[in-house]
C-alpha positions, 0 to 999 in steps of 0.5 A: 505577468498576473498569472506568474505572480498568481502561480507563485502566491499558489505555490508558496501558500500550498508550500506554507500549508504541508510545511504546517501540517507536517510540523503538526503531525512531527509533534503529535509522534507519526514519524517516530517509529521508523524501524518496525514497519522495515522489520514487520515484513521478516516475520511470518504472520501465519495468515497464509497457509499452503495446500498440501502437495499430497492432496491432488483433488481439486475443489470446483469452489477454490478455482477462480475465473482466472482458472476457467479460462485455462480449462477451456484452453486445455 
């Protein structure tokens, strides 16, 4: 019977703890800008840039070792 008094003391104290810290961060603005991160994804960024499909030669740096294993087999 000690130790369900013990678990819920752990509980309610780990409870008490995250309930403090999100009253801390609520204030200081984290979860104030809920829309942008939903909109970020819709625009391009321009970091990822595609091979032409007329260049047909294919560069032995560019293959990975995922690429290697599909050589062996062909």
């Amino acid at each position: 019977m000690d130790i369900l008094y013990l678990m819920i003391l752990c509980s309610v104290s780990l409870a008490a703890v995250f309930l403090v810290v999100f009253i801390i961060y609520a204030r200081k603005g984290q979860f104030e800008d809920d829309e942008s991160p939903a909109v970020r994804i819709l625009f391009d960024s321009g970091e990822i840039k595609e091979k032409d499909k007329s260049d047909n030669k294919e560069d032995p740096k560019e293959k990975g070792e995922n690429n290697k294993i599909e050589d062996k087999s062909e």
